[in-house]
Structures are given as structure tokens and as C-alpha cells.
ZAMARGU-4260 file (C-alpha; in steps of 0.2 Angstrom, whole numbers, plus 5000, padded with zeros to 4 digits):
<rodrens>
0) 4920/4960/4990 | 4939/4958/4986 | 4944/4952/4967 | 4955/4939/4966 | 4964/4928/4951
5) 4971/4914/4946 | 4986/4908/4934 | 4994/4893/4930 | 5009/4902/4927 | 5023/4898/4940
10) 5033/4912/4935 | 5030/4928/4943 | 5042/4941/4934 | 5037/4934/4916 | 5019/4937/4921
15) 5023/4954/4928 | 5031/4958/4911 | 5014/4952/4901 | 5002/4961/4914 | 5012/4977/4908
20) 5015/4975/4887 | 4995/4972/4890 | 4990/4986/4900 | 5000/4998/4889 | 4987/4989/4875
25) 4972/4992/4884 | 4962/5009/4884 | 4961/5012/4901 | 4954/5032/4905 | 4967/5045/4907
30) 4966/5050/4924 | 4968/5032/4931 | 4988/5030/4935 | 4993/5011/4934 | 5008/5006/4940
35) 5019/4990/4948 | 5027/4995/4969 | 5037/4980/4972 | 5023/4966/4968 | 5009/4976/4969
40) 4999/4986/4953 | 4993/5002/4960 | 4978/5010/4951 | 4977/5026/4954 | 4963/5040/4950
45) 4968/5058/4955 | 4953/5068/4946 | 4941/5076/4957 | 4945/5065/4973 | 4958/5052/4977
50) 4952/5033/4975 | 4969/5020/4975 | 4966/5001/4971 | 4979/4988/4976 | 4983/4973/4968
55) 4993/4960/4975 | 5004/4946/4964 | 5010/4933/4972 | 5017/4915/4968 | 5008/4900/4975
60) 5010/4882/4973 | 4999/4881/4960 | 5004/4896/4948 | 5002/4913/4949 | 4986/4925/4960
65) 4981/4940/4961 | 4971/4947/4976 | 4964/4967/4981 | 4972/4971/4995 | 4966/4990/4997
70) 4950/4997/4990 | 4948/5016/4994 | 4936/5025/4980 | 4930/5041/4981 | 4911/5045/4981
75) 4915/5052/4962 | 4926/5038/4956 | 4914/5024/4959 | 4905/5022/4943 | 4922/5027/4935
80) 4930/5014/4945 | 4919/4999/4938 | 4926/5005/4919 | 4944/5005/4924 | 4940/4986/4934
85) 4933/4981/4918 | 4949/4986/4911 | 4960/4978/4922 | 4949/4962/4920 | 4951/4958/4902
90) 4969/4963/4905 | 4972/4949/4916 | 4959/4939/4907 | 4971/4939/4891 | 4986/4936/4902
95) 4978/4920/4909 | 4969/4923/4921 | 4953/4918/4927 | 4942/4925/4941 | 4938/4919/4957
</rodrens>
């Protein structure tokens, strides 16, 4: 299932700059690496395995989405990986966004 969300927000770089002062807020388990590659945030976890999730921003007509564009999780990471999707989740939730 690939995770999508919505915004109202038209403005993609002011929501970029949200995303970012609330991910540095969140508690998010050391050995996943977040970071933004042109309009994408990369999560990445690099502790026993390699699992990489991709998140794609873009501008729409009618705000602002997010979809998963990779999903590649190691057979270790997959529990793991549902704590740091929870993470990212409330971020995004506390930016405006809502799931679906």
C-alpha cells in the first residue's frame, strides 16, 4: 500500500521548512536518517540491513501531497519501520496534513 497526504497549503518550500523544524521535534530512533534530496524526504535505516523510504512532495492544484515513491525494508527493519512511519505520520499530521 503506498502512503499518501494531503495539504491545503499551496506553498511547497514553506511547507518543506515546517516538515523539517518538526521532524527536528520529533523523537524519531537513532539509526533512521531523515533527509530532504531535491523534493523528496529520504528515510533512511542503516543498522543491521538497509531499508530506504521515499517521500515525494509535490504541488497540486489543490495544495500541497505527499506520496511513497520507494519502499525497500529490510527483513529486520519491518517492525522498526512501522515506529519510524508513525513518526513521520504525526509529523505530517501537525503540519497539516491528513492521510489518504
Amino acid at each position: 500500500m503506498t502512503l499518501s497526504w494531503k495539504s491545503q497549503e499551496k506553498n511547497l518550500e514553506s511547507v518543506k521548512e515546517v516538515i523539517l523544524a518538526l521532524i527536528a521535534k520529533q523523537p524519531i530512533p537513532a539509526a533512521a536518517k531523515l533527509n530532504w534530496e531535491g523534493n523528496e524526504l529520504c528515510i533512511r535505516i542503516e543498522h543491521g540491513g538497509k531499508s530506504e523510504l521515499r517521500l515525494e512532495i509535490k504541488e497540486t492544484s489543490d495544495g500541497v501531497c505527499i506520496i511513497e515513491t520507494k519502499r525497500e525494508l529490510a527483513f529486520l527493519h519491518r517492525a522498526f519501520a512501522g515506529i519510524v512511519e508513525s513518526a513521520i505520520d504525526k509529523v505530517l499530521a501537525h503540519a497539516g496534513f491528513s492521510k489518504g
